[in-house]
C-alpha distance (Angstrom), angle and dihedral (degrees) to the residues before:
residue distance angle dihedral
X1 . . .
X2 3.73 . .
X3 3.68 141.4 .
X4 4.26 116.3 -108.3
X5 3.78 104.5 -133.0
X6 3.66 102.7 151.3
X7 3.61 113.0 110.8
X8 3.80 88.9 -136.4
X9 3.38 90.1 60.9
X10 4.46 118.5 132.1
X11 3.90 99.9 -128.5
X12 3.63 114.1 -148.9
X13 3.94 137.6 111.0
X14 4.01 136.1 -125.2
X15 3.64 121.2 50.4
X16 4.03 119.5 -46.5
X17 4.12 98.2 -176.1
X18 3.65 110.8 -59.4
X19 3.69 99.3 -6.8
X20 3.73 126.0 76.5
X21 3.85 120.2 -165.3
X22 3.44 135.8 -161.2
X23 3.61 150.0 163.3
X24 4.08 128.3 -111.3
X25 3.71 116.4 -175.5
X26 4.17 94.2 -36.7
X27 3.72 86.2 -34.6
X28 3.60 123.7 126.6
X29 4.03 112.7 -145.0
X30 3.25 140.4 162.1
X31 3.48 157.9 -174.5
X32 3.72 152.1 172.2
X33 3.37 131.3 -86.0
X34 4.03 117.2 -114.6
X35 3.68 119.1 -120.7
X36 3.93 98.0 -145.1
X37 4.23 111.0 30.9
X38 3.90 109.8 -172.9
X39 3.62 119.6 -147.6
X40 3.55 111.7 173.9
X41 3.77 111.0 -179.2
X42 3.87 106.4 -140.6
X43 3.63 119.8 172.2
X44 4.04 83.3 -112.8
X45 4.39 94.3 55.1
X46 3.64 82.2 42.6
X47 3.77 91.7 57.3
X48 3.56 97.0 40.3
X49 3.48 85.0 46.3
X50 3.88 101.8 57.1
X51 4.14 89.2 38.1
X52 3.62 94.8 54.6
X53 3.96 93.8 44.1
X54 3.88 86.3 42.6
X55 3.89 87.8 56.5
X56 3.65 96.7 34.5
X57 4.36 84.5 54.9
X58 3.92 89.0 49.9
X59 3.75 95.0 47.1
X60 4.27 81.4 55.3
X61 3.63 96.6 53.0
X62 3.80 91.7 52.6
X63 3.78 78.5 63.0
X64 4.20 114.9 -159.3
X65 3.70 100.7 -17.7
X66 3.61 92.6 111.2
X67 3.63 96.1 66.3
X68 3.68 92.5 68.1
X69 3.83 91.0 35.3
X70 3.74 100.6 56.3
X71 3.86 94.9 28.9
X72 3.44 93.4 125.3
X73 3.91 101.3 10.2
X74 4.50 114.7 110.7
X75 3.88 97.6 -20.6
X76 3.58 90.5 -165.2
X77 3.73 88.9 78.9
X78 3.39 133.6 47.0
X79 4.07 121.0 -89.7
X80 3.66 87.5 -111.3
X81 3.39 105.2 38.0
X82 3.59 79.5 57.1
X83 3.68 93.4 66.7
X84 3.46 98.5 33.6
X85 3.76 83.7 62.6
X86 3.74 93.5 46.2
X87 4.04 86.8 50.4
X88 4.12 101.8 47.8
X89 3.96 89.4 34.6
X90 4.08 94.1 46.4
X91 3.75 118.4 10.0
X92 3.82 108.8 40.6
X93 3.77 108.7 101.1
X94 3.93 121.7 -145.2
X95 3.61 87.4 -98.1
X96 3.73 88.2 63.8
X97 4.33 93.7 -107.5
X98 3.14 131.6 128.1
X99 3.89 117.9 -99.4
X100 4.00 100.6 -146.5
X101 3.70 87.6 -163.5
X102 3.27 97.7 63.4
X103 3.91 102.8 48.2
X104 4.15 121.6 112.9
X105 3.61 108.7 -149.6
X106 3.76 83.1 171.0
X107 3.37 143.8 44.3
X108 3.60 139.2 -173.6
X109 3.97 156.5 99.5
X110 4.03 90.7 -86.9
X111 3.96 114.4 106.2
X112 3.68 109.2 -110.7
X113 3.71 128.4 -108.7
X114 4.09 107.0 -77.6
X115 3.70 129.0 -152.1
X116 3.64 86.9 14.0
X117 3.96 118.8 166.9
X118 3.70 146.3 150.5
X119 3.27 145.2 -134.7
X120 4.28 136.1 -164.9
X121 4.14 118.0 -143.3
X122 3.47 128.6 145.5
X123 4.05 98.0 -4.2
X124 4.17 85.4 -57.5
X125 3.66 130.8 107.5
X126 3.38 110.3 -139.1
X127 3.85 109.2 -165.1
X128 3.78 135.7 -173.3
X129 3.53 145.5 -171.8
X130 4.17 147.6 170.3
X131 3.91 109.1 -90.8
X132 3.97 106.0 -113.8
X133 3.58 111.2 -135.8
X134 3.86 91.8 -105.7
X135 4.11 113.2 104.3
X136 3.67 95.9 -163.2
X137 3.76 113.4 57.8
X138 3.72 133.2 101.0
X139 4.04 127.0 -151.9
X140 3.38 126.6 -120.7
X141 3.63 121.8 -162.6
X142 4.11 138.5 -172.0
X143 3.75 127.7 -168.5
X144 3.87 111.6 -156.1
X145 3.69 118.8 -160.5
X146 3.31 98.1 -153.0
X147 4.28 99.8 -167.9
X148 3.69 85.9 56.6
X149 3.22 106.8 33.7
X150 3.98 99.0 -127.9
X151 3.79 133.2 131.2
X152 4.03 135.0 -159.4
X153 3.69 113.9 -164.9
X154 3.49 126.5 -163.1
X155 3.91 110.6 -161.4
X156 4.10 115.6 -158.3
X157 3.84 91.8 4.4
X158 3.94 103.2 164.4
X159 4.21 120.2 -3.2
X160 3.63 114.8 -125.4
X161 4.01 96.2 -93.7
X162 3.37 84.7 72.8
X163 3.92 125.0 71.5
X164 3.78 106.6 -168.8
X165 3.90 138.6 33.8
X166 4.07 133.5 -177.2
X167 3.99 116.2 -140.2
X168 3.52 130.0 -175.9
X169 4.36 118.9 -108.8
X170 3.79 104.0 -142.9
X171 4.14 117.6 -109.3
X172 3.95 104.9 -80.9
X173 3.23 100.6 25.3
X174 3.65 105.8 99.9
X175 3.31 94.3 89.8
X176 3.63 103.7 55.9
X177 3.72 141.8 89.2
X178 4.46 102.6 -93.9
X179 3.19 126.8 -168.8
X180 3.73 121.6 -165.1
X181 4.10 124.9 -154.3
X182 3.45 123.4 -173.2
X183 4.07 129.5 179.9
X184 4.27 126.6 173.9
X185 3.71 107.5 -126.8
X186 3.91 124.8 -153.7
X187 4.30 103.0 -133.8
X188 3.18 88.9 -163.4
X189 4.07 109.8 48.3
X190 3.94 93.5 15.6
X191 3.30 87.1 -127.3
X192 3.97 120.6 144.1
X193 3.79 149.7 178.8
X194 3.64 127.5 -110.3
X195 3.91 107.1 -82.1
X196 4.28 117.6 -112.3
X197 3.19 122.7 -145.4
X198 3.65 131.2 -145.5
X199 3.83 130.2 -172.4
X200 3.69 111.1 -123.2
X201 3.98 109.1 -127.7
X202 4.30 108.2 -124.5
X203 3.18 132.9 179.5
X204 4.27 87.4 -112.8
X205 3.57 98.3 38.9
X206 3.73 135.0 113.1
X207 3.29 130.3 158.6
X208 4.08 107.3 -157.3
X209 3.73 124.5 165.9
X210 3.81 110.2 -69.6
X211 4.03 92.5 171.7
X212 3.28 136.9 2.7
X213 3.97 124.9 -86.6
X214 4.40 112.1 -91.3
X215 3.95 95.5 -113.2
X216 4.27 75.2 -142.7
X217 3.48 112.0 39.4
X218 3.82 123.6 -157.3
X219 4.06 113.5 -99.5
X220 3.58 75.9 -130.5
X221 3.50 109.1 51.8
X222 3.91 115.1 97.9
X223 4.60 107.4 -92.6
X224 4.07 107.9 -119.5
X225 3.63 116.1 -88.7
X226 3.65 100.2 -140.7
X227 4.19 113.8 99.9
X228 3.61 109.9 -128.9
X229 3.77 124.7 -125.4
X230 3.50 142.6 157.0
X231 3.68 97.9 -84.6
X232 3.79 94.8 29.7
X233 3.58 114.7 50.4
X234 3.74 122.3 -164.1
X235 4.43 115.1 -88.9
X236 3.57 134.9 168.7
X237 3.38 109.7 -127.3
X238 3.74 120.6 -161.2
X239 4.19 132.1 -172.4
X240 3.94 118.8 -85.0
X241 3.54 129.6 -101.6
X242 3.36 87.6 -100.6
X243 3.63 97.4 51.7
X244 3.59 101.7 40.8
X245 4.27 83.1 49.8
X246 3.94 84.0 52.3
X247 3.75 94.0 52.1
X248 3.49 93.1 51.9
X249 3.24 99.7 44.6
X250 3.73 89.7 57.9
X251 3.46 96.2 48.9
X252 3.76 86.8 52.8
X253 3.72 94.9 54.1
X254 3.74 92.3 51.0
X255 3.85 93.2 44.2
X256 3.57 118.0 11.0
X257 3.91 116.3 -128.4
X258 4.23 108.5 141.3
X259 3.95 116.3 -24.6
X260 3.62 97.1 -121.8
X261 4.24 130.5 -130.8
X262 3.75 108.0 -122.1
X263 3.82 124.1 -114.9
X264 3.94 115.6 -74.9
């Protein structure tokens, strides 16, 4: 591989004979094309395979988020190959679903949004939240629909003097499993805080066990939302067979990966 810096140089990208060119973060590189290309398909590349497009399809149906979220998060990568790292490494389950629990839209150095929670009435989402001590920050909120596989993301939706906010829920989506992630967002610096997620409470939804609780969990993985008490200890809950089956199979629909078997 190797970076074109000559001012001669053709610009285009795909493959023109030998050489294939593409382009890297405003870079120009390129390379040339082998003459043999091995693809062996063992039941392990055919895992990694369908993970990595599953994750790759979920990171799409959050739609642009990430581009505020990873702004200023690992530079040396892409902003969504930073999340599509953070997905295959963190949120795909052993069943090869997608733990929405577990997914970062954002990341960053800012402290994330505390005592958040949400509420539905009257198709709105009414969300609120303590005030951090920071006068300059916006909130940025997505709800995931997590049967269909669809996001709406509202960038810089209340500043941090504020402590609640009411959005609209899309027509039809009452009825679904939500999701809601939130990060603070410096305007200034671009810098932001990991996102937290909530799930949104429907009339269909439960969230039951799916799989058991890492005895270790990831420094990375998103802390569980419930507050502990006596009678109510802290669980992680997780999406139902059904549900996570319904996820995927959206995602599938929208961009195929593997047509999966429903749940027994």
């Amino acid at each position: 591989m190797g970076i074109t810096r000559s001012a001669m140089k053709l610009y285009f990208t795909g493959q023109l004979g030998g050489i294939i060119q593409y382009e890297v973060r405003g870079q120009l590189r390129s390379r040339t094309r082998p003459e043999h290309v091995s693809n062996p398909r063992t039941p392990a590349q055919q895992d990694h395979r369908t993970r990595f497009s599953l994750a790759s399809s979920f990171v799409r149906s959050l739609g642009h988020v990430y581009k505020t979220g990873y702004a200023r998060y690992n530079t040396s990568l892409s902003q969504r190959a930073n999340i599509v790292k953070q997905v295959y490494d963190n949120a795909l389950t052993p069943d090869a679903t997608i733990d929405p629990l577990r997914v970062l839209v954002a990341r960053g150095p800012l402290a994330r949004p505390l005592d958040l929670r949400a509420s539905l009435s009257d198709h709105s989402l009414h969300l609120s939240w303590r005030r951090p001590d920071s006068r300059n920050l916006t909130l940025s909120v997505t709800i995931y629909n997590y049967t269909q596989a669809l996001a709406v993301t509202h960038l810089d939706l209340a500043t941090s003097r504020t402590s609640s906010a009411r959005i609209p829920v899309p027509d039809g989506w009452l009825s679904d499993t939500l999701y809601l992630y939130a990060f603070w967002r410096n305007p200034s610096s671009l810098a932001t805080s990991d996102s937290q997620v909530l799930p949104i409470p429907t009339a269909q939804t439960t969230h039951p066990s799916l799989i058991p609780t890492p005895p270790n969990p990831d420094p990375t993985a998103i802390p569980d939302q419930t507050t502990p008490n006596a009678t109510n200890p802290p669980t992680t809950t997780f999406p139902t067979p059904l549900q996570a089956w319904q996820n995927r199979l959206a995602l599938t629909t929208r961009w195929p990966t593997h047509i999966p078997s429903p749940p027994q």
